[in-house]
C-alpha positions as CSV (number, residue, x, y, z in Angstrom):
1,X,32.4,174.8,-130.2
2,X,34.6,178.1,-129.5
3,X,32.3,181.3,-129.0
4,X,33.2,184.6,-130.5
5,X,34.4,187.3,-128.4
6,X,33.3,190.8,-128.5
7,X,36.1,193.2,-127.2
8,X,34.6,196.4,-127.6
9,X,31.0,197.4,-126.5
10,X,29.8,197.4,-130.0
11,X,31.0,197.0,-133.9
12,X,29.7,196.8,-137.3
13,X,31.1,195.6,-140.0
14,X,29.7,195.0,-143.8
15,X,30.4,191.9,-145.6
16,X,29.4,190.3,-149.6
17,X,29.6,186.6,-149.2
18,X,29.3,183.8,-151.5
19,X,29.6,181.1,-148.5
20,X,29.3,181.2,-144.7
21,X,31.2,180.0,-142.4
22,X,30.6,175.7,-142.4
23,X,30.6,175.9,-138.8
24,X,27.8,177.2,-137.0
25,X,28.9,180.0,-134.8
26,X,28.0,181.1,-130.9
27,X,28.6,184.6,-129.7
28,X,28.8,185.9,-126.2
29,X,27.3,189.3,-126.8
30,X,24.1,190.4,-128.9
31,X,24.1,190.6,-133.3
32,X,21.5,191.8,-135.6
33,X,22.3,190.9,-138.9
34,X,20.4,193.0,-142.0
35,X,20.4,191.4,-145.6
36,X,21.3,194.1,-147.2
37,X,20.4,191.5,-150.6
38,X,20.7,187.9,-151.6
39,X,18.5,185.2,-150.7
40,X,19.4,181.6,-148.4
41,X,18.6,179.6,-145.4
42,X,19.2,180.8,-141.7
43,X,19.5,178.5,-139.3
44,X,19.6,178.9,-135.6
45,X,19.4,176.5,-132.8
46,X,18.4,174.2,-135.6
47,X,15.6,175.9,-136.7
48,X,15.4,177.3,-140.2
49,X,14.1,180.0,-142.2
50,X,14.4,181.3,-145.6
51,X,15.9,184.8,-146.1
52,X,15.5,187.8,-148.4
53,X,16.6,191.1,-149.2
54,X,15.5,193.3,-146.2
55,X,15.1,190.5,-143.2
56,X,16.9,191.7,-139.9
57,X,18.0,189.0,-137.7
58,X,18.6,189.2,-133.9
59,X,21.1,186.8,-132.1
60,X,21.2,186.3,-128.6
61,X,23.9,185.3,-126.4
62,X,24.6,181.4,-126.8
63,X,22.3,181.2,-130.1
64,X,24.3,178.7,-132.2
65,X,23.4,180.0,-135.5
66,X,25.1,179.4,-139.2
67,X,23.9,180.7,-143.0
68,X,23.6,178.4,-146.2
69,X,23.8,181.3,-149.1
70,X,22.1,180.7,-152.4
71,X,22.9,183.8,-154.4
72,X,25.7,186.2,-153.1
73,X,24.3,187.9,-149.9
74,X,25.6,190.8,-148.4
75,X,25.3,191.3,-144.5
76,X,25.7,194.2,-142.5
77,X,26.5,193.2,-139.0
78,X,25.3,195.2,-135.4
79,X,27.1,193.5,-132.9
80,X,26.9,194.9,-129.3
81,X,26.9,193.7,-125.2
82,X,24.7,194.1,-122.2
83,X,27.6,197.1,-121.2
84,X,26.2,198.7,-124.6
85,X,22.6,199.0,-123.6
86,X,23.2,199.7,-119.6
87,X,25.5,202.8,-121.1
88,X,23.0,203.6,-123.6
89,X,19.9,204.1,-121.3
90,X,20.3,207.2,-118.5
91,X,19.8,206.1,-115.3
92,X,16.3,204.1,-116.1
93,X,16.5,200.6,-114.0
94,X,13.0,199.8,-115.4
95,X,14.2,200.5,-118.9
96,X,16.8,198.9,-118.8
97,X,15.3,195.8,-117.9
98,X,12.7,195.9,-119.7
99,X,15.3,195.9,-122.5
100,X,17.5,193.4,-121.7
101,X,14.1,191.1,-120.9
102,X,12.5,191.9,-123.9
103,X,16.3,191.1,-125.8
104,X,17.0,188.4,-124.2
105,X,14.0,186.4,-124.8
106,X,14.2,187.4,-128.4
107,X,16.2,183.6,-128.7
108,X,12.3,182.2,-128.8
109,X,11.7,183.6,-132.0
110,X,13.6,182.7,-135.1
111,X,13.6,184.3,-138.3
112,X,13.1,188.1,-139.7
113,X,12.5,189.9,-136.1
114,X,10.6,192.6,-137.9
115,X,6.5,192.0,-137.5
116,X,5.6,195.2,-137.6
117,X,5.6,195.9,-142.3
118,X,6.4,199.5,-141.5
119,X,9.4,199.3,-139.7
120,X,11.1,197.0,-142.8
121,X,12.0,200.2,-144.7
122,X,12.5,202.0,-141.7
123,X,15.7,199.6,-140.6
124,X,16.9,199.9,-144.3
125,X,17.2,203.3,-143.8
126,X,19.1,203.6,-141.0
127,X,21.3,201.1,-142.4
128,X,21.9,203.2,-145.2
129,X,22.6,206.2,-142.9
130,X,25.1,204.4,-140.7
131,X,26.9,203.4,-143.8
132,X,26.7,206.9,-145.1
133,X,27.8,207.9,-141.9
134,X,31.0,205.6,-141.9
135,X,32.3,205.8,-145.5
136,X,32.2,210.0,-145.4
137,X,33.6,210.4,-142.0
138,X,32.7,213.7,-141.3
139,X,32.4,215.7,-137.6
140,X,30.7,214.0,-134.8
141,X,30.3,210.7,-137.3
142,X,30.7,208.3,-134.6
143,X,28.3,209.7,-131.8
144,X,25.6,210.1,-135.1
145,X,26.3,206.0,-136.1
146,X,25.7,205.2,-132.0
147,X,22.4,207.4,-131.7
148,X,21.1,205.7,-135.2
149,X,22.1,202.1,-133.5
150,X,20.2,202.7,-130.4
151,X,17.1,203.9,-132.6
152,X,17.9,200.4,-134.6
153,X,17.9,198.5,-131.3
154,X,14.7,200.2,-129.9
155,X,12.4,199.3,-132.8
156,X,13.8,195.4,-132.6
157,X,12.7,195.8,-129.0
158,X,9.3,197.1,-130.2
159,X,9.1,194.3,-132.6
160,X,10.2,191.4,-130.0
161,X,7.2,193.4,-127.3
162,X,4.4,192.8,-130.0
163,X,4.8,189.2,-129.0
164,X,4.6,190.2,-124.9
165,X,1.4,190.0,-123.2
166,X,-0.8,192.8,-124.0
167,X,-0.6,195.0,-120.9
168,X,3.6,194.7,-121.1
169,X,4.3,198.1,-121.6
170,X,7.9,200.5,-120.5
171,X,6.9,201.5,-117.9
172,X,5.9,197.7,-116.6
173,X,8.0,197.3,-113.1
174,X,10.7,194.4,-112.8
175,X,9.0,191.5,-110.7
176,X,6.6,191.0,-113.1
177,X,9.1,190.8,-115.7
178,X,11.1,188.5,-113.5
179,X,8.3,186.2,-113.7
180,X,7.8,186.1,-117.1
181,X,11.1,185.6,-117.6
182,X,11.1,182.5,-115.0
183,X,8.2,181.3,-117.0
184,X,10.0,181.2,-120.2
185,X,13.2,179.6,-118.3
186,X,11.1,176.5,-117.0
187,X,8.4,176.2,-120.0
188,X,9.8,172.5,-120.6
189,X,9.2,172.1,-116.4
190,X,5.6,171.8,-115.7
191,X,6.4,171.3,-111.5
192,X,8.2,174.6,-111.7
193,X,5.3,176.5,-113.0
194,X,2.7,175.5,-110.4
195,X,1.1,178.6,-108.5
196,X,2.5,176.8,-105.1
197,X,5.7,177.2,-106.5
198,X,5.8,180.5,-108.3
199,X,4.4,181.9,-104.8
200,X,7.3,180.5,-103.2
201,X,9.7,181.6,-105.9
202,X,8.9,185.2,-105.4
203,X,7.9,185.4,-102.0
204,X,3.8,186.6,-103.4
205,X,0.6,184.6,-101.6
206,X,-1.4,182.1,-103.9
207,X,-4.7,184.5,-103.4
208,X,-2.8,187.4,-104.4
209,X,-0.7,185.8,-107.5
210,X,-3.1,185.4,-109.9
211,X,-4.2,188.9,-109.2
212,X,-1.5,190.4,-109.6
213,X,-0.4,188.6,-113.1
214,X,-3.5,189.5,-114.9
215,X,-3.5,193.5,-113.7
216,X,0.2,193.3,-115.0
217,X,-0.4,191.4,-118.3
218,X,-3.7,191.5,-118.9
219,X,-4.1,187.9,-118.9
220,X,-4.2,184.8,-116.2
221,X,-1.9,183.0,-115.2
222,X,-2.3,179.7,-117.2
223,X,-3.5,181.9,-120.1
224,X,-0.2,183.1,-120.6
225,X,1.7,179.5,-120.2
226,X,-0.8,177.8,-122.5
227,X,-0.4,180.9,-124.9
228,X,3.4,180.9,-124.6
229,X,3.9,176.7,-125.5
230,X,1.3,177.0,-128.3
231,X,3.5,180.0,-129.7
232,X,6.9,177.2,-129.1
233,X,4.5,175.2,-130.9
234,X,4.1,176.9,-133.8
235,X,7.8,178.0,-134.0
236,X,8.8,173.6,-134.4
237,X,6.0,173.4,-137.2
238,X,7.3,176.1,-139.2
239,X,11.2,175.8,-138.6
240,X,11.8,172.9,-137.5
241,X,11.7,169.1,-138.9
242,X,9.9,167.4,-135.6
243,X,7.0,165.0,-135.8
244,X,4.1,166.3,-134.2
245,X,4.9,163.5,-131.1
246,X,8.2,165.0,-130.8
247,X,6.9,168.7,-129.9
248,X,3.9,166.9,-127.9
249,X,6.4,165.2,-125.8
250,X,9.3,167.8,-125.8
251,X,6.5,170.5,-124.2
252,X,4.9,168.1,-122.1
253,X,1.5,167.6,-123.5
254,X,0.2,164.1,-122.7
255,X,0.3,162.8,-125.9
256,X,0.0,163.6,-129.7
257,X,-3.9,164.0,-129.1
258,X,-3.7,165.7,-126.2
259,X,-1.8,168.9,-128.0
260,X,-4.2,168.5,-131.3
261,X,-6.9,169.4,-128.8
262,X,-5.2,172.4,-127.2
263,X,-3.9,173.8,-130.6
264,X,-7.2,173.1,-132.3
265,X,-8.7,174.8,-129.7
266,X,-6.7,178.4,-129.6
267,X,-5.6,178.4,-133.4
268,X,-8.5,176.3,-135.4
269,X,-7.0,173.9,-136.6
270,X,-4.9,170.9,-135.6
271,X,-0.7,171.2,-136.2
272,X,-0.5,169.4,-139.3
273,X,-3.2,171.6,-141.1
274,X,-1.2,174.5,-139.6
275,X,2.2,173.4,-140.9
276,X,0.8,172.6,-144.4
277,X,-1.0,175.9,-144.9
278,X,1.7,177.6,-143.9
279,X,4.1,176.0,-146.1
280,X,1.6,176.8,-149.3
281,X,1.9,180.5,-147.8
């Protein structure tokens, strides 16, 4: 599969389509995609999920993603590179990685990347203006379009950071976003997320680790890896077509019982009670 190329640090572009491409796509730089209206299927990374009028859709590096259209769907495309936000950001290491982090492990999360109900008419908005802003073409249209972009970009971030443990906040200082994001990296690893070799990873004593994850997060250790699978968990039952052994064995949980007890025990109710009510909802 060929990726696209960005060439420039960011574009947009507006398109009406009545089919989408039959091969799925993979970019090498960042996309939001707004429905601007018409109704489908997304699919990324073989998940799926059903679209509407208003969803916003991030796309990270490597994402192999494609769209089967139902009724004609316009799209209004963000498309933009690491160079973008590094440029975009004055001077602010810890901003900017706590951007790129929170971006990057956006690929986790499929479907509409707005949680937060508020910020739904918000994006449309700014939408609107940057299309305003590009059809009348008047002084200084450009530098207006970027600033509404970043503003677009920031409240995806915000978004994505509901889903980050609780004490994540800006000002949060790289290593522990280093380990998160090593975390994330070797979920499917179990022997890579010991606290023997975390320590060693990054150089921190085993008394002292644990410690300094929960004053950083606000929650242990194991909290946050149990926490994290069950959330990978949930993203298979709702967009994806595996049997519940499948996601037991692909996460390493002993057995189909074994992650009916851990998933009964932090959401209520075992996997296939959550994937049928959800599907009624």
């Amino acid at each position: 599969m060929r990726g696209t190329v960005l060439h420039r640090q960011y574009e947009i572009e507006l398109k009406e389509l009545q089919r989408f491409s039959k091969t799925a796509k993979r970019n090498n730089f960042f996309e939001l995609i707004h429905i601007v209206e018409g109704t489908g299927i997304q699919t990324v990374n073989k998940n799926h999920f059903n679209y509407r009028k208003g969803n916003l859709f991030l796309l990270t590096p490597q994402d192999i993603y494609t769209f089967n259209i139902e009724t004609p769907t316009t799209f209004f495309f963000i498309r933009f590179n690491e160079l973008y936000i590094k440029d975009r950001v004055d001077k602010d290491n810890d901003a900017i990685k706590q951007l790129e982090y929170i971006l990057q492990n956006a690929s986790h999360k499929p479907g509409c990347i707005l949680k937060n109900k508020n910020d739904k008419p918000l994006i449309a908005s700014l939408v609107n203006s940057i299309l305003n802003e590009q059809a009348n073409q008047q002084l200084y249209y450009t530098r207006i379009s970027e600033q509404i972009i970043n503003t677009i970009i920031t409240v995806v971030a915000r978004n994505i950071a509901l889903k980050l443990p609780k004490n994540i906040k800006e000002t949060t200082g790289e290593p522990v976003l280093e380990m998160l994001n090593y975390i994330q990296e070797n979920i499917f690893e179990p022997k890579n997320l010991t606290a023997e070799k975390l320590s060693q990873h990054f150089n921190i004593s085993p008394n002292y680790l644990g410690r300094y994850f929960k004053k950083q997060t606000g929650e242990t250790l194991q909290n946050y890896i149990i926490n994290y699978k069950i959330r990978l968990v949930e993203t298979r039952l709702l967009h994806s077509d595996m049997r519940i052994n499948e996601i037991a064995y692909e996460l390493n949980f002993t057995d189909e019982s074994h992650l009916n007890r851990i998933f009964n025990k932090y959401k209520g109710m075992n996997p296939s009670e959550f994937r049928k009510l959800k599907s009624i909802n």
